[in-house]
PDB file as gemmi writes it, atoms N, CA and C in Angstrom:
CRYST1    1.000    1.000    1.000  90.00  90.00  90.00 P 1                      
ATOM      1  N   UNK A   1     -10.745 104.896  40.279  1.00  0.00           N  
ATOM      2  CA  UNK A   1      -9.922 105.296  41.396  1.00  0.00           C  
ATOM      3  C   UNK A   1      -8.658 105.975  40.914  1.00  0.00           C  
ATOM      4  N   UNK A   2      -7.982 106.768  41.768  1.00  0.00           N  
ATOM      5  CA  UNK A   2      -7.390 107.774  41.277  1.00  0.00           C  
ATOM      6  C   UNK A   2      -5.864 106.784  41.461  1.00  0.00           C  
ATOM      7  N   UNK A   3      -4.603 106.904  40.830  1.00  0.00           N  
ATOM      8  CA  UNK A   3      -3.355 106.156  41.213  1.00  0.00           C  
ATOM      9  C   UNK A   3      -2.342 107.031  42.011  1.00  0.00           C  
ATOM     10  N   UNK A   4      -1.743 105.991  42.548  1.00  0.00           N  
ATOM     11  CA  UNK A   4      -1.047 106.280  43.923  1.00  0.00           C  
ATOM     12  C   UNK A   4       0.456 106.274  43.105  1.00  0.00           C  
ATOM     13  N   UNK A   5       0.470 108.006  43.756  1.00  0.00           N  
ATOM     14  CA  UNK A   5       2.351 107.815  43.342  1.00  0.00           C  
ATOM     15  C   UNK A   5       3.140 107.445  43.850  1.00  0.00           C  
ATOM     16  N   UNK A   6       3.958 107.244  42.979  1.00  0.00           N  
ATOM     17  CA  UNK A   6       5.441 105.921  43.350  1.00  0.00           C  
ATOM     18  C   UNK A   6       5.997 106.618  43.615  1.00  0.00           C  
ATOM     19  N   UNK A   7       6.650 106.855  45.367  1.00  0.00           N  
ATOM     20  CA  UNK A   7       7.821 107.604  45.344  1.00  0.00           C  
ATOM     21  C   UNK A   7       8.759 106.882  45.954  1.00  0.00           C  
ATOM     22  N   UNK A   8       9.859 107.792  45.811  1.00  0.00           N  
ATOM     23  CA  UNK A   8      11.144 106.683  46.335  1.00  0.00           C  
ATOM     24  C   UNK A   8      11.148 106.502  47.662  1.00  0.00           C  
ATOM     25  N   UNK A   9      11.491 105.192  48.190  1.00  0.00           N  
ATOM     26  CA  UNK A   9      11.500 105.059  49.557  1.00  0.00           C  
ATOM     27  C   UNK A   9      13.376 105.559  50.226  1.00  0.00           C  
ATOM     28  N   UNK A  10      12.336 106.686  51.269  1.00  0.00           N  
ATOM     29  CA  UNK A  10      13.568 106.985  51.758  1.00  0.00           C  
ATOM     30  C   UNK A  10      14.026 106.572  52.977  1.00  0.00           C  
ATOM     31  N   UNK A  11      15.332 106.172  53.153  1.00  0.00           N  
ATOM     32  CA  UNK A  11      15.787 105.439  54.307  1.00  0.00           C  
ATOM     33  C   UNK A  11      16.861 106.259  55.003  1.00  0.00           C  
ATOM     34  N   UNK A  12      16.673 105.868  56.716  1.00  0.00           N  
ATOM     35  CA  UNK A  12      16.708 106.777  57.717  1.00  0.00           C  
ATOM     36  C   UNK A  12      18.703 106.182  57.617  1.00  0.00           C  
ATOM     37  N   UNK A  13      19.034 107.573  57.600  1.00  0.00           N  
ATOM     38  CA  UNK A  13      20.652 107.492  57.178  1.00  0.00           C  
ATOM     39  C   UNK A  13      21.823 106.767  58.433  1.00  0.00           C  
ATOM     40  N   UNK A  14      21.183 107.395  59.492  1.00  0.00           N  
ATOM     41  CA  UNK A  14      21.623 106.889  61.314  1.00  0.00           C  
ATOM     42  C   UNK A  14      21.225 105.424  61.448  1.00  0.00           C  
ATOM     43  N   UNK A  15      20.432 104.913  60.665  1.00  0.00           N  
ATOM     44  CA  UNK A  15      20.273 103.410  60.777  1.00  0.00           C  
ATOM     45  C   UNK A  15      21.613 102.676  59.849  1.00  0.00           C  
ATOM     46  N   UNK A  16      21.039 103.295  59.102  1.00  0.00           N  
ATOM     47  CA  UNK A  16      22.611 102.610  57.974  1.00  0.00           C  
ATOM     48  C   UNK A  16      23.660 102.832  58.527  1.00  0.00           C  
ATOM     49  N   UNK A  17      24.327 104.024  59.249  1.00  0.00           N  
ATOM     50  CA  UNK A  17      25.574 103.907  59.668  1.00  0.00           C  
ATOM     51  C   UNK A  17      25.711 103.795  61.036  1.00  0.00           C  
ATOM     52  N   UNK A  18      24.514 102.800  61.588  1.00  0.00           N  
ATOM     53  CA  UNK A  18      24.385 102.074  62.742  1.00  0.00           C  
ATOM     54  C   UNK A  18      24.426 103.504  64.120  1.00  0.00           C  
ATOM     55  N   UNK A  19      23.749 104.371  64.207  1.00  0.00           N  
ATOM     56  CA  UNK A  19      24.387 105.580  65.113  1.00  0.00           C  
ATOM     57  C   UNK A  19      23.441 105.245  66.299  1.00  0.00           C  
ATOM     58  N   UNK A  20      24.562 105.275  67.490  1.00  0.00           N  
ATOM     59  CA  UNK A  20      23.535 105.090  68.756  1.00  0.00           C  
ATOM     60  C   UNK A  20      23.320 106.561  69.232  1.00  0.00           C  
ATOM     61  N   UNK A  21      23.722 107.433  69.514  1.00  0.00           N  
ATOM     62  CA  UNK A  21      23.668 108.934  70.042  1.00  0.00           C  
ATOM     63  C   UNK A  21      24.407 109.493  68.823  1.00  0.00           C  
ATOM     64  N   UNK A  22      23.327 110.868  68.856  1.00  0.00           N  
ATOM     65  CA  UNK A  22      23.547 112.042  67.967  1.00  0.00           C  
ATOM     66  C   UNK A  22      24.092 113.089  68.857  1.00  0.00           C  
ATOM     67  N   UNK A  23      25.414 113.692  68.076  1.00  0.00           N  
ATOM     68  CA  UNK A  23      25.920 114.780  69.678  1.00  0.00           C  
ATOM     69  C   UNK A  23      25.628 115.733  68.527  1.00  0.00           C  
ATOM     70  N   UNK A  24      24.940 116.537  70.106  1.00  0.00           N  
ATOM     71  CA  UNK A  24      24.699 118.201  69.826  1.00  0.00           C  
ATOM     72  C   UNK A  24      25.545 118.949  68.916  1.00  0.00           C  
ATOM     73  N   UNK A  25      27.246 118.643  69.569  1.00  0.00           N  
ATOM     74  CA  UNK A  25      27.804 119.636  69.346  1.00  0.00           C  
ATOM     75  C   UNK A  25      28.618 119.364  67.454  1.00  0.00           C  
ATOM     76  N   UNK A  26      27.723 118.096  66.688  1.00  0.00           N  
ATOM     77  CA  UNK A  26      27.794 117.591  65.424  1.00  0.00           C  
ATOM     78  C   UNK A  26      27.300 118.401  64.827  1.00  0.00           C  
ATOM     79  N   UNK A  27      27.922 119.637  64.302  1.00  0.00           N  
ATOM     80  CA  UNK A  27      26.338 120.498  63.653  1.00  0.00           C  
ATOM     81  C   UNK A  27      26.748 120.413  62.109  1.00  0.00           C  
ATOM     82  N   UNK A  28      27.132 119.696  61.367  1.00  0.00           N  
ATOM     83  CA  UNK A  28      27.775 118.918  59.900  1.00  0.00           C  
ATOM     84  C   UNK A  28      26.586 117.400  59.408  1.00  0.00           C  
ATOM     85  N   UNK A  29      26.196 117.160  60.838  1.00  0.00           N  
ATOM     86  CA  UNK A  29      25.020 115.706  60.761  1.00  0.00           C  
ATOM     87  C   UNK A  29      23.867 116.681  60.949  1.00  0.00           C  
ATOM     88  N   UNK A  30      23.739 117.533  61.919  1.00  0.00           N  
ATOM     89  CA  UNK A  30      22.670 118.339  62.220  1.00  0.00           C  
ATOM     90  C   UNK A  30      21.961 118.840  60.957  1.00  0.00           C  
ATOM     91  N   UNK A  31      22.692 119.550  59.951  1.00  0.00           N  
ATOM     92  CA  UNK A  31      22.024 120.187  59.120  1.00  0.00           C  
ATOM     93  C   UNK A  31      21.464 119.911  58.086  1.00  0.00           C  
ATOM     94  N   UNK A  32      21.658 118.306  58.227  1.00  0.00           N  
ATOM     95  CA  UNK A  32      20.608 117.878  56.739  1.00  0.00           C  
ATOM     96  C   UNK A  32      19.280 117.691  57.438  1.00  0.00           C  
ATOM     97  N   UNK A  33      19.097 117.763  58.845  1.00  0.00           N  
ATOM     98  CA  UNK A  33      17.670 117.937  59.257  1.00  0.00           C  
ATOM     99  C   UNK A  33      17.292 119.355  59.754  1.00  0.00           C  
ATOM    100  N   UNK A  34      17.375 119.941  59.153  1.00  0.00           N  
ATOM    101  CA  UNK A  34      17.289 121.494  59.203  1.00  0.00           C  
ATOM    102  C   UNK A  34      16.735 122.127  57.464  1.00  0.00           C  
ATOM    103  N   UNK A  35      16.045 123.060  58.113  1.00  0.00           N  
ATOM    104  CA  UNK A  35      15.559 123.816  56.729  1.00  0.00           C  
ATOM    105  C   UNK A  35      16.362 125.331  56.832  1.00  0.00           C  
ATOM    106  N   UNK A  36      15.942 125.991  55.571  1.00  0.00           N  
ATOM    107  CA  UNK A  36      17.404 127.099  55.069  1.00  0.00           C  
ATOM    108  C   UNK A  36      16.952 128.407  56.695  1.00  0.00           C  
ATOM    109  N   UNK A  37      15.701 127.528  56.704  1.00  0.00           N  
ATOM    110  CA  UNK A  37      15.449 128.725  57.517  1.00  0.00           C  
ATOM    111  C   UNK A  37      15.131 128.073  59.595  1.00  0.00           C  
ATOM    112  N   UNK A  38      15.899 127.555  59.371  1.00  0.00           N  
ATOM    113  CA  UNK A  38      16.805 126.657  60.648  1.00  0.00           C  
ATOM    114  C   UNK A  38      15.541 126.429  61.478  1.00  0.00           C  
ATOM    115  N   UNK A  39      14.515 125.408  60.413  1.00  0.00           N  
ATOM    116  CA  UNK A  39      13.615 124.810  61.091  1.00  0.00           C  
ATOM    117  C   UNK A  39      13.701 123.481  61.228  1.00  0.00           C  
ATOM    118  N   UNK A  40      13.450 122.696  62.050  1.00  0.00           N  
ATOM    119  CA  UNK A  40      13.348 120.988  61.661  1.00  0.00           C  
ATOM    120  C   UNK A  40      12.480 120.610  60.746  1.00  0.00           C  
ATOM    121  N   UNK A  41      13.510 119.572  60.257  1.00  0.00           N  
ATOM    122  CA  UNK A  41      12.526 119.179  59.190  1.00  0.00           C  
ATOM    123  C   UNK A  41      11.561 117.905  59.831  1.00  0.00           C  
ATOM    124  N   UNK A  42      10.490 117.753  59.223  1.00  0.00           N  
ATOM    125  CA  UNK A  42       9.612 116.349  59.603  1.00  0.00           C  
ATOM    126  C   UNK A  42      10.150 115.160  59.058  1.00  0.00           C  
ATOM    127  N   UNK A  43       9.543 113.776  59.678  1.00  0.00           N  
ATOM    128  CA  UNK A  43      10.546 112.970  59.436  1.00  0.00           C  
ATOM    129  C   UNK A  43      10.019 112.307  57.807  1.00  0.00           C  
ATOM    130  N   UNK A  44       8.511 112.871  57.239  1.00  0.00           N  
ATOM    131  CA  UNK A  44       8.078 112.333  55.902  1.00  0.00           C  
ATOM    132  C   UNK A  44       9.421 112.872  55.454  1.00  0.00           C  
ATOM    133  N   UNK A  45      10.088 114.040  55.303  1.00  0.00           N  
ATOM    134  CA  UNK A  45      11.371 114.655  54.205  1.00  0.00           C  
ATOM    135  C   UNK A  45      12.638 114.483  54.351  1.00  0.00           C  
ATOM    136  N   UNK A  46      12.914 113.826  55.577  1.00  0.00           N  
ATOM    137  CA  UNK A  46      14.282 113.331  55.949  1.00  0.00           C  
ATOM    138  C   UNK A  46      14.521 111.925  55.824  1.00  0.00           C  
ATOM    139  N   UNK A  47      13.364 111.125  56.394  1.00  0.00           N  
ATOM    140  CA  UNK A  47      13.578 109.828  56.361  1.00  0.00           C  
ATOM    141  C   UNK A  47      13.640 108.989  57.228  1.00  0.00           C  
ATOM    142  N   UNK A  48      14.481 110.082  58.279  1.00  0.00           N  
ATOM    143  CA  UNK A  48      14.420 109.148  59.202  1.00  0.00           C  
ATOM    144  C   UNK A  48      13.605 108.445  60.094  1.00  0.00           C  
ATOM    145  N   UNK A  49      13.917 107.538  60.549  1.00  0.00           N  
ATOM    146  CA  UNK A  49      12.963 106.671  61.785  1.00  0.00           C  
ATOM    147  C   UNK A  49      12.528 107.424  62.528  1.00  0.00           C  
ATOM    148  N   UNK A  50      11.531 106.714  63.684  1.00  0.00           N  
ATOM    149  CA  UNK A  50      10.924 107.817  64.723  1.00  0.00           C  
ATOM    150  C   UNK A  50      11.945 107.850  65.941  1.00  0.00           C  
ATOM    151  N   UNK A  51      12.979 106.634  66.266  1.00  0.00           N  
ATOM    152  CA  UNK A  51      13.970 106.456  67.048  1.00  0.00           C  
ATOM    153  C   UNK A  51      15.005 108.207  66.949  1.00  0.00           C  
ATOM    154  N   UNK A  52      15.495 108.032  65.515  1.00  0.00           N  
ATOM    155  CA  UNK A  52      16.505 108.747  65.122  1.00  0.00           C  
ATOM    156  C   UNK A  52      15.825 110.399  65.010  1.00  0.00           C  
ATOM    157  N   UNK A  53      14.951 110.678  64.602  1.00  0.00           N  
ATOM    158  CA  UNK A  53      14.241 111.653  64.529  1.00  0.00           C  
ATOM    159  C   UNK A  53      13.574 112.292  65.911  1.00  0.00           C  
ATOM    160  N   UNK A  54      13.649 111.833  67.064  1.00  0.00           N  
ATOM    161  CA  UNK A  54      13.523 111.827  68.527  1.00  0.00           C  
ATOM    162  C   UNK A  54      15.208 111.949  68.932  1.00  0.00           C  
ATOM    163  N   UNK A  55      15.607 111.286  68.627  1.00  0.00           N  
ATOM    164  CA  UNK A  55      16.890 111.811  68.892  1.00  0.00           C  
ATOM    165  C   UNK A  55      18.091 113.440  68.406  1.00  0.00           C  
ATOM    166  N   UNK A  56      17.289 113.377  66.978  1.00  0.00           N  
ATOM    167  CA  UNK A  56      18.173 114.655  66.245  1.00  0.00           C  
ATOM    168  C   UNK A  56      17.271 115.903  66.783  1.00  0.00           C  
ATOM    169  N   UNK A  57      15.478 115.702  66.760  1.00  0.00           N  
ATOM    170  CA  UNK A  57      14.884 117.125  67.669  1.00  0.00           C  
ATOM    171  C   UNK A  57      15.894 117.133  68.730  1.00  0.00           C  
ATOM    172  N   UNK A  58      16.272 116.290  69.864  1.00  0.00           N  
ATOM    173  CA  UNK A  58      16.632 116.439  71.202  1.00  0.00           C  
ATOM    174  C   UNK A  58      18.194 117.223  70.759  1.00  0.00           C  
ATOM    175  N   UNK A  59      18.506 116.658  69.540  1.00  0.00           N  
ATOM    176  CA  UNK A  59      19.988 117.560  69.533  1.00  0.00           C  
ATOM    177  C   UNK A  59      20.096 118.760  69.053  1.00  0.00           C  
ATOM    178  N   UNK A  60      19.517 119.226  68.276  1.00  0.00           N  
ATOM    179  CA  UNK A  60      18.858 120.285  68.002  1.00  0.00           C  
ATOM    180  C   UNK A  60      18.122 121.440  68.966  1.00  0.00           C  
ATOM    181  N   UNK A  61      17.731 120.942  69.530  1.00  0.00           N  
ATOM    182  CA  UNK A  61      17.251 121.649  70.323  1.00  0.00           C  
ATOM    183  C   UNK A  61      18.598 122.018  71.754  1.00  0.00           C  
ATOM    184  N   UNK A  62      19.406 121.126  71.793  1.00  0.00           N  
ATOM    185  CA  UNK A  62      20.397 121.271  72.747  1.00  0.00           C  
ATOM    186  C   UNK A  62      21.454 122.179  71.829  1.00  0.00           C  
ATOM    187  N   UNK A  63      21.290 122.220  71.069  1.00  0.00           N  
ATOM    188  CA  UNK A  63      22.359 123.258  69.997  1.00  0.00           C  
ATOM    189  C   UNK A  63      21.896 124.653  70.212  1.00  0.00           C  
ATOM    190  N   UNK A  64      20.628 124.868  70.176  1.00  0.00           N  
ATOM    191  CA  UNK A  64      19.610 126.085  70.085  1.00  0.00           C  
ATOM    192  C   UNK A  64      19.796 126.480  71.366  1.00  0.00           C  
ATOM    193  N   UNK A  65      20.027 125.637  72.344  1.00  0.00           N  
ATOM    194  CA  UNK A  65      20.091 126.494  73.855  1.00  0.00           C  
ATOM    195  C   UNK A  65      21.770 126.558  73.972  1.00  0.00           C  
ATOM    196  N   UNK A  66      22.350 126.011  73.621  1.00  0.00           N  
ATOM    197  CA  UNK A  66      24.023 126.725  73.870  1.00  0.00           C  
ATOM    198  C   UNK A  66      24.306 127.895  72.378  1.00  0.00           C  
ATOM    199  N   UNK A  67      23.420 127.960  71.760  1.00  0.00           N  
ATOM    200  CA  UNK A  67      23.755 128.935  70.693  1.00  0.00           C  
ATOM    201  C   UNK A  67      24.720 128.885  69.769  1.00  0.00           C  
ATOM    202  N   UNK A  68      24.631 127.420  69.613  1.00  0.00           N  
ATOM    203  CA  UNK A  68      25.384 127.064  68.084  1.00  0.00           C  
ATOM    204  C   UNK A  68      24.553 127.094  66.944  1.00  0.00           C  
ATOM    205  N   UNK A  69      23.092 126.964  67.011  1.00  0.00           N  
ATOM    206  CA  UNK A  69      22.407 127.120  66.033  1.00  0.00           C  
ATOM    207  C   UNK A  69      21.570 128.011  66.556  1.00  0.00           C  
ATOM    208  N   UNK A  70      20.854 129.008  65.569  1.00  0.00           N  
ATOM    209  CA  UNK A  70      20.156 130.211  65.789  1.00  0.00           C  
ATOM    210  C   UNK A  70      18.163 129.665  65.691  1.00  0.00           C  
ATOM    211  N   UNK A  71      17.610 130.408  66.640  1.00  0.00           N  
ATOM    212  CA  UNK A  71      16.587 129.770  66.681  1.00  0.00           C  
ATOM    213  C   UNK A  71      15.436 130.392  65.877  1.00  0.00           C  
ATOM    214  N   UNK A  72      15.613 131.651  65.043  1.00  0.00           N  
ATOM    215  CA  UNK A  72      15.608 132.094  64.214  1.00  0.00           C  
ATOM    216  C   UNK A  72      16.079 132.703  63.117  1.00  0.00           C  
ATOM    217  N   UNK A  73      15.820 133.024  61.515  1.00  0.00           N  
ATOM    218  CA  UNK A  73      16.463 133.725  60.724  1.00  0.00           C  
ATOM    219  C   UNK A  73      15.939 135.008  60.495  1.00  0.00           C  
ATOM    220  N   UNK A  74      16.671 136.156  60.455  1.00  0.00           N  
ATOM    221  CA  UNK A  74      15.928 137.130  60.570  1.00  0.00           C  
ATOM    222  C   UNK A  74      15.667 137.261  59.240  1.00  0.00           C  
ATOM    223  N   UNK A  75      14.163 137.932  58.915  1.00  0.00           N  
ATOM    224  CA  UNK A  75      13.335 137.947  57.520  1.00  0.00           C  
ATOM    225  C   UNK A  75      14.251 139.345  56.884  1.00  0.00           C  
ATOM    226  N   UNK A  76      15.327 140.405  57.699  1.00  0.00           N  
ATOM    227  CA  UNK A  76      15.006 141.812  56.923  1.00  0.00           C  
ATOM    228  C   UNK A  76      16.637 141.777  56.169  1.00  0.00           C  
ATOM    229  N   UNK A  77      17.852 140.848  57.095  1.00  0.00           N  
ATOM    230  CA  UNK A  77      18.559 140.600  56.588  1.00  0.00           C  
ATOM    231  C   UNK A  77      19.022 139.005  55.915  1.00  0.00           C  
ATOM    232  N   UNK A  78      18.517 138.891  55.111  1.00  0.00           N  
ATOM    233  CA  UNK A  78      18.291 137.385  54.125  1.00  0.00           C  
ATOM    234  C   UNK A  78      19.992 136.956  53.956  1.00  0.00           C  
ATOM    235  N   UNK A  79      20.260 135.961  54.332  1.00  0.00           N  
ATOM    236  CA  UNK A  79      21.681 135.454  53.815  1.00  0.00           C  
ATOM    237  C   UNK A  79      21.358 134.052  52.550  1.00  0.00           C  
ATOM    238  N   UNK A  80      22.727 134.422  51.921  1.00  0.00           N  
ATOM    239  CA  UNK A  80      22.278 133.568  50.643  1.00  0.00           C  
ATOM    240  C   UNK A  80      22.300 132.014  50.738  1.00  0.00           C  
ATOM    241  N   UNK A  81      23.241 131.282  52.003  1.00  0.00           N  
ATOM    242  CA  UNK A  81      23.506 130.655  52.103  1.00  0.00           C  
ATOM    243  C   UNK A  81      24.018 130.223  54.020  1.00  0.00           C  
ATOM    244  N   UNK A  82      22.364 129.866  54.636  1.00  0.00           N  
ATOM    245  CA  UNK A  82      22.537 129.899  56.180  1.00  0.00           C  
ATOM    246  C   UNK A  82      23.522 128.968  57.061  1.00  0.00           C  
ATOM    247  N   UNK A  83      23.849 128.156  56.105  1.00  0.00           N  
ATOM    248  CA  UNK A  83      24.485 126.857  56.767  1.00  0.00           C  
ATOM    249  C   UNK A  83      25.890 127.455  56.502  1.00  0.00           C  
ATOM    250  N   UNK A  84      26.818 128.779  55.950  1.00  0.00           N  
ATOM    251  CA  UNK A  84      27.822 128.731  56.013  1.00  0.00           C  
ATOM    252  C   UNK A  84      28.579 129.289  57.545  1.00  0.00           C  
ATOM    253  N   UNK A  85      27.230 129.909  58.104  1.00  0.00           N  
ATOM    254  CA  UNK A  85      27.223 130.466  59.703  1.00  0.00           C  
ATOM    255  C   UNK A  85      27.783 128.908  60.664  1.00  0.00           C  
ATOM    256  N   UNK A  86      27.285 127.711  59.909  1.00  0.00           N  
ATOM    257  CA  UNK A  86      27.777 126.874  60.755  1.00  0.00           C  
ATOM    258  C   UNK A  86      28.703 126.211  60.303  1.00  0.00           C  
ATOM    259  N   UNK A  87      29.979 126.256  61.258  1.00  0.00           N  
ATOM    260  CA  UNK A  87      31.356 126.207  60.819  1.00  0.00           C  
ATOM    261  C   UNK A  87      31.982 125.802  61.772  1.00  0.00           C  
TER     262      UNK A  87                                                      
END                                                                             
């Protein structure tokens, strides 16, 4: 049988610092669940719970409709670094 890799167990960060609501307009917490290319991340790569991870899509997605976060990156002009747009 083939062996099972050991990986580190990752733990959901909003549990540890006890968080009952994630606000939208947090986009500094927002972006460690975000990819360079301002996708959500799944919760295998973040960590978090299914509680907290139901909660950060819902904020995320409330960011994307007031247009604090962009709901795409455009492929023709590449920036080196997307998260400095959020400020």
């Amino acid at each position: 049988m083939a062996e099972r890799r050991k990986f580190k167990k990752r733990y959901c960060r909003y549990c540890e610092q006890k968080v009952d609501y994630i606000d939208y307009k947090d986009l500094n917490a927002l972006k460690f669940s975000l990819s360079e290319r301002f996708k959500i991340m799944p919760r295998r790569l973040t960590g978090n719970c299914k509680r907290h991870q139901e909660l950060v899509t819902v904020a995320i997605k409330r960011a994307r409709q007031t247009a604090l976060i962009p709901y795409i990156v455009d492929r023709k002009h590449v920036i080196e670094n997307p998260f400095e747009i959020i400020k």
